[in-house]
matplotlib code that plots the C-alpha trace (Angstrom):
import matplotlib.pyplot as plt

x = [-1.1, -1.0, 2.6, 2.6, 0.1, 1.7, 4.9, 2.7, 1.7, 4.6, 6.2, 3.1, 3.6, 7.6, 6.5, 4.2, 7.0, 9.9, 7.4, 5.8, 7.1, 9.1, 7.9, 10.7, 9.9, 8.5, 10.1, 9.1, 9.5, 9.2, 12.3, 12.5, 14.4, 17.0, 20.2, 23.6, 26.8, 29.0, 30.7, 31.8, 28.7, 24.9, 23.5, 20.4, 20.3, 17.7, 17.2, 15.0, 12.4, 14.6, 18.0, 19.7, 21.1, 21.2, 22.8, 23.8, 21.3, 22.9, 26.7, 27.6, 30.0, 27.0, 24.8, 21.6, 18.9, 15.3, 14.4, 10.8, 8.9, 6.0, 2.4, 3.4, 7.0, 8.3, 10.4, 12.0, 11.9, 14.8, 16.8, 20.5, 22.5, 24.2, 23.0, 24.4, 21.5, 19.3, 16.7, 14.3, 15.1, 13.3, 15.2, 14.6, 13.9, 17.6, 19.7, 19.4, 17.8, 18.0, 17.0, 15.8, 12.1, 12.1, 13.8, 14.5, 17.1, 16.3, 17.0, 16.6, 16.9, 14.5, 13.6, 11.3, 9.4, 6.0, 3.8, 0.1, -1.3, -2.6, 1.2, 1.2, 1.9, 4.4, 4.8, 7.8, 9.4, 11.8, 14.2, 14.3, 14.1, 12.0, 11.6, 9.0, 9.4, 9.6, 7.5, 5.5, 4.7, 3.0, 3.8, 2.0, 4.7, 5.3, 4.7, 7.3, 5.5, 4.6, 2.3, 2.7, 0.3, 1.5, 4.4, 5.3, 7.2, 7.8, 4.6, 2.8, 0.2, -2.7, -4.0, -7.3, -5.1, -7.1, -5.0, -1.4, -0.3, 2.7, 4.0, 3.4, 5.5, 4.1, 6.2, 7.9, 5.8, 4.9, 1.7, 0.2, -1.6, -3.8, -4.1, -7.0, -5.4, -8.8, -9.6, -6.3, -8.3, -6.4, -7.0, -4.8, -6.1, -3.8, -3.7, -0.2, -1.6, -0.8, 2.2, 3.7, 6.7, 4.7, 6.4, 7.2, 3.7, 3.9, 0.4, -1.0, -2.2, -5.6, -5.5, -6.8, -3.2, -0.4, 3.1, 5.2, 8.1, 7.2, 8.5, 6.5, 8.7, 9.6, 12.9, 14.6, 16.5, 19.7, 21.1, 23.7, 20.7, 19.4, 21.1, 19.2, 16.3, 16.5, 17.7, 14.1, 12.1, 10.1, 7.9, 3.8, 0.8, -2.9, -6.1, -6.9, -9.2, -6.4, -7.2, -5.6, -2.0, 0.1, 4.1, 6.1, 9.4, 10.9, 12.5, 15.8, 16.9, 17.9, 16.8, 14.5, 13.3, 11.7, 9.3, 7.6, 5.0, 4.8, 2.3, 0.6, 0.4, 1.9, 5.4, 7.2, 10.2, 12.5, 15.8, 17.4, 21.1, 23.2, 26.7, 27.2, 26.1, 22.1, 20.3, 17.4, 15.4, 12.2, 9.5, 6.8, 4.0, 1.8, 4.8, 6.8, 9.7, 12.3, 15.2, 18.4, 18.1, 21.7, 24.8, 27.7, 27.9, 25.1, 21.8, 18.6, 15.2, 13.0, 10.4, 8.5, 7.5, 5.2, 3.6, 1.1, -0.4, 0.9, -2.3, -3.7, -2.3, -2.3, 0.2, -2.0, 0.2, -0.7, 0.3, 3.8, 4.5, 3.8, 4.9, 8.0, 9.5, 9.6, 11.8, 15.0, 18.0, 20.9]
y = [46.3, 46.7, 46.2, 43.1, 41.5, 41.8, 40.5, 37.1, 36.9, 36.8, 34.3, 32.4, 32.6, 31.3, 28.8, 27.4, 27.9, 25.9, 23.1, 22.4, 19.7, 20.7, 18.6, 17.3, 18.8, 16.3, 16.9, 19.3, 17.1, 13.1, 11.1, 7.6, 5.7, 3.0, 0.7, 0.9, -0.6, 1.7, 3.0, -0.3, -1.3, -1.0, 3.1, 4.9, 6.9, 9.0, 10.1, 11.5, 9.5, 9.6, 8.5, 12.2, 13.7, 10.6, 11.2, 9.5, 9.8, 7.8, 8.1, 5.6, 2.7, 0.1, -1.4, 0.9, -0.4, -1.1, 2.4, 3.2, 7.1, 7.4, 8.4, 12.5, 11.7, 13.8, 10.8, 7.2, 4.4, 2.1, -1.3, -0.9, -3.1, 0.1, -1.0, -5.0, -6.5, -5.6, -3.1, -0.7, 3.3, 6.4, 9.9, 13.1, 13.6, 15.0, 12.2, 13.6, 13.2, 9.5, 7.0, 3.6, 3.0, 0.4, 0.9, -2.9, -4.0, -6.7, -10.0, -11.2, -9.4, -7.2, -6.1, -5.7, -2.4, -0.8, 1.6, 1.5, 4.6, 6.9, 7.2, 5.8, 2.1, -0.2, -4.3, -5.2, -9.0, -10.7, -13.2, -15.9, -19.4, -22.0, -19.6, -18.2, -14.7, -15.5, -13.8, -10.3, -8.1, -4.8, -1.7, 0.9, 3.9, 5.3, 2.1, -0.8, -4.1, -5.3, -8.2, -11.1, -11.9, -14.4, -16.6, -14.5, -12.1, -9.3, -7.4, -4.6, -2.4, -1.8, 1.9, 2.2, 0.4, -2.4, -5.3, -6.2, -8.4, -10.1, -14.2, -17.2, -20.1, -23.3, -26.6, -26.1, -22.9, -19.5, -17.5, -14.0, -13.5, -11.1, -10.5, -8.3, -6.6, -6.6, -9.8, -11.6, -13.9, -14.7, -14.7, -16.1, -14.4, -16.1, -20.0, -21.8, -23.3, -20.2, -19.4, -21.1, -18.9, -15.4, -12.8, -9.3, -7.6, -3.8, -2.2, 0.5, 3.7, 2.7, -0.5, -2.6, -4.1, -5.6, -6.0, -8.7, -10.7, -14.3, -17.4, -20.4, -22.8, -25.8, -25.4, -28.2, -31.3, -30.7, -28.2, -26.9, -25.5, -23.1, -20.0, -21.0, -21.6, -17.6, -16.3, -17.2, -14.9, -12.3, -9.3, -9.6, -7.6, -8.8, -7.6, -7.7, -10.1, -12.6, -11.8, -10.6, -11.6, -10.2, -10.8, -7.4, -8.7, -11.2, -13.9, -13.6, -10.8, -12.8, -12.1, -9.7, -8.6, -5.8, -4.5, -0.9, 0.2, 4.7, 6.7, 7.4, 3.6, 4.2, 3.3, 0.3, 0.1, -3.6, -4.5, -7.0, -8.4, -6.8, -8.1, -9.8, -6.9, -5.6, -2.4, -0.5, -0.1, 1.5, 0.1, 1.7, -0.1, 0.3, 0.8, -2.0, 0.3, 0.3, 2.7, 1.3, 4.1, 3.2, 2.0, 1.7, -1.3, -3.0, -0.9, -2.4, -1.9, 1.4, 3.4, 6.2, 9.5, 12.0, 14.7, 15.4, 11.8, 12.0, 10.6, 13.4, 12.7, 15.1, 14.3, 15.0, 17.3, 15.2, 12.3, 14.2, 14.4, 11.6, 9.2, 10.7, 11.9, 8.4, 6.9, 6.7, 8.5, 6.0]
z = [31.7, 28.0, 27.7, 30.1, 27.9, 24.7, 26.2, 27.4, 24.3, 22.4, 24.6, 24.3, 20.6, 20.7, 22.9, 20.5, 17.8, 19.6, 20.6, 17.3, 15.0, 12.2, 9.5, 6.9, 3.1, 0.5, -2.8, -5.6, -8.3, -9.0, -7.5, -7.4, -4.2, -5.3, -3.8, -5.2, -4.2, -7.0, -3.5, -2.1, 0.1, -0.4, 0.0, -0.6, -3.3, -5.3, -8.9, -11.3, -13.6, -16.1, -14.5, -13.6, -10.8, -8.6, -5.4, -2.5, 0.7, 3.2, 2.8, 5.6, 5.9, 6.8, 4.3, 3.5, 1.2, 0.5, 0.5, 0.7, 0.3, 3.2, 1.7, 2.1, 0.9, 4.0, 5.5, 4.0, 5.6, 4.9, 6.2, 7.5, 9.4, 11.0, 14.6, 13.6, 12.5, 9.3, 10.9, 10.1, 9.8, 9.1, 7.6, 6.1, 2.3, 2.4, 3.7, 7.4, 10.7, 10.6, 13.2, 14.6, 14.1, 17.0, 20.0, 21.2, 18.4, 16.1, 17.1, 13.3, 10.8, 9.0, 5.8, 3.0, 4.4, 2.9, 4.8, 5.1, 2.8, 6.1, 7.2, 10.9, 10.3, 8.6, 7.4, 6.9, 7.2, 9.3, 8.3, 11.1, 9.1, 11.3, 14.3, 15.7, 14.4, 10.6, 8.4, 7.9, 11.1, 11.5, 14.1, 15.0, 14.0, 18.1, 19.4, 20.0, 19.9, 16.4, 15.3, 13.4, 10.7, 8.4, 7.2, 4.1, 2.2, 0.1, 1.8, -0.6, 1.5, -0.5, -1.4, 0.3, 3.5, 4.2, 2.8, 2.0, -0.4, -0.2, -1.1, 0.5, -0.2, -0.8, -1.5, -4.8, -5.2, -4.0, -4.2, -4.9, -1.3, 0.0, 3.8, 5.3, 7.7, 10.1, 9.9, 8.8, 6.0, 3.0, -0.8, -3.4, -6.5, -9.3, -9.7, -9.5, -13.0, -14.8, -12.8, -10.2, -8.4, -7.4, -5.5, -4.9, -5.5, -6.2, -6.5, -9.1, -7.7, -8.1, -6.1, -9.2, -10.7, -9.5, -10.8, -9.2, -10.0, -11.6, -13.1, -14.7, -14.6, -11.9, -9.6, -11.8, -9.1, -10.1, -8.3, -11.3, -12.8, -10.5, -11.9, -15.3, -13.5, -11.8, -15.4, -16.4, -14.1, -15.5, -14.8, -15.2, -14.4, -13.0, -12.4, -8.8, -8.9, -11.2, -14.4, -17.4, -16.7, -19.0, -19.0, -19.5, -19.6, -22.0, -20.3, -22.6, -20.2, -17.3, -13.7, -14.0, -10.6, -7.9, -10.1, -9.3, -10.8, -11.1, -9.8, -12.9, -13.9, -17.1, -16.1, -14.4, -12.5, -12.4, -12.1, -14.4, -14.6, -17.9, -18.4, -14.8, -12.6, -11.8, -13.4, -13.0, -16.1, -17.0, -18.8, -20.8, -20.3, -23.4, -25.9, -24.2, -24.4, -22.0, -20.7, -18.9, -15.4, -14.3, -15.5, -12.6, -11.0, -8.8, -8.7, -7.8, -6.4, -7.2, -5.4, -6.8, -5.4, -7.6, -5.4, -8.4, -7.1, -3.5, -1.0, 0.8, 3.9, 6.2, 9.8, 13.1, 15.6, 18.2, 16.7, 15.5, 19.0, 20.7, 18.0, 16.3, 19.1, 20.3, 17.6, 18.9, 17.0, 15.9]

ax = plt.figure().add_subplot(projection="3d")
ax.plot(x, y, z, "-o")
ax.set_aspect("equal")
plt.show()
């Protein structure tokens, strides 16, 4: 009777083995999330905070990009147009295990992710000029149907989870805009007096500064111009509530873009055009100095992952299975 007892138990016990999620490893150490195209197309790479051993995640003909470190940093959440459209994926801290977040295929393409801070949903936006299913949208991770909640881009999730900012366009503008994700009101913190093109928001660990991507002056009428024009954009930071704008980035360093601020809030992230191809530098924020991250050709965006300031997430088993098993592999 003994005997027969210990045996259930120990199948009870590799039951309970072979059905429990294996969870993916966050890293050890900081990594930041980035885009190149040094191999031909766009891929997912990661490196160090100070530009070493960056290596190549994704390693697939398509083009991967717009990488993005959940709250745990135990999966990445990424665009790739692998299926044919622009959609989103989720794999492994490795490179591996990657699939489809959404099992009906994009119809438009999608891009621009950022996940809300508890892990379980994400924004991202949808590129579908003058349709119906232009702008930002939130699903439920596990579910398929996602809502729309406003005709912007470049969404931004807030730390505490209960806004995201993103940009609204306006004619011959674009605003700074904060959406309550309860209630769906707006607030445009920043006045187009100060600054009137406002876009691509990133938000300090704290939840009480942005960085974001800016330029003061008007889209000029002749249409020869626009490159000028775009040479002219800028980094600044603000206070959540608008003030203190400060610009980090001197406009003589053309296109400077994708801002990201680090963990700690002491560092920035941007990516700016050097000698006819784009970079990713790194920007002290008090000193002002900056480092140039990469140096092959085409490298933009950033994302930061610290576990020393990682949110104390903490994935439910129940949710684990009913939710990731759900997300179809590619």
């Amino acid at each position: 009777m003994r005997l027969t007892s210990t045996f259930r138990m120990l199948a009870l016990i590799l039951l309970c083995v072979n059905v429990s999620p294996v969870l993916a490893k966050a890293p050890s150490t900081a990594k930041i999330l980035f885009t190149s195209a040094r191999d031909g197309n766009y891929e997912v790479y990661s490196m160090n905070p100070d530009g070493s051993e960056q290596v190549n995640l994704t390693q697939h003909q398509a083009r991967d990009l717009n990488a993005v470190w959940s709250p745990t940093g135990e999966k990445i959440l990424f665009i790739s147009d692998r299926g044919g459209r622009r959609d989103l994926y989720l794999m492994d801290p490795d490179g591996s295990k990657v699939r489809r977040v959404l099992k009906r295929k994009a119809k438009v393409d999608r891009k621009n992710p950022t996940w809300s801070p508890d892990g379980k949903q994400i924004a991202y936006k949808t590129l579908d000029w003058g349709g119906p299913e232009y702008g930002i949208h939130i699903v439920i991770l596990g579910e398929q149907e996602a809502e729309h909640i406003v005709e912007g881009s470049y969404p931004a999730w807030s730390p505490d989870g209960m806004e995201i900012a993103c940009t609204v366009s306006q004619p011959l503008s674009a605003q700074l805009t904060f959406i309550n994700v309860h209630t769906r009101t707006q607030e445009k913190p920043l006045s187009k007096k100060l600054l009137l093109w406002q876009y691509d928001p990133s938000w300090s660990a704290a939840g009480d500064k942005l960085a974001f991507a800016g330029n003061k002056h008007p889209i000029p009428a002749i249409l020869e111009l626009h490159k000028a024009w775009a040479d002219k954009r800028s980094i600044y930071i603000v206070n959540r509530d608008g003030t203190g704008l400060r610009q980090l980035v001197n406009e003589a360093g053309p296109r400077a873009s994708a801002p990201a601020l680090s963990p700690n809030g002491d560092e920035l992230l941007y990516t700016q055009e050097v000698k006819g191809h784009l970079q990713i530098f790194k920007l002290d924020i008090d000193s002002g100095v900056r480092t140039q991250l990469t140096h092959d050709v085409w490298n933009l965006g950033g994302d930061w992952f610290d576990p020393a300031y990682a949110l104390p997430v903490k994935p439910q088993p129940h949710l684990l299975s009913t939710t990731w098993g759900k997300l179809r592999s590619e």
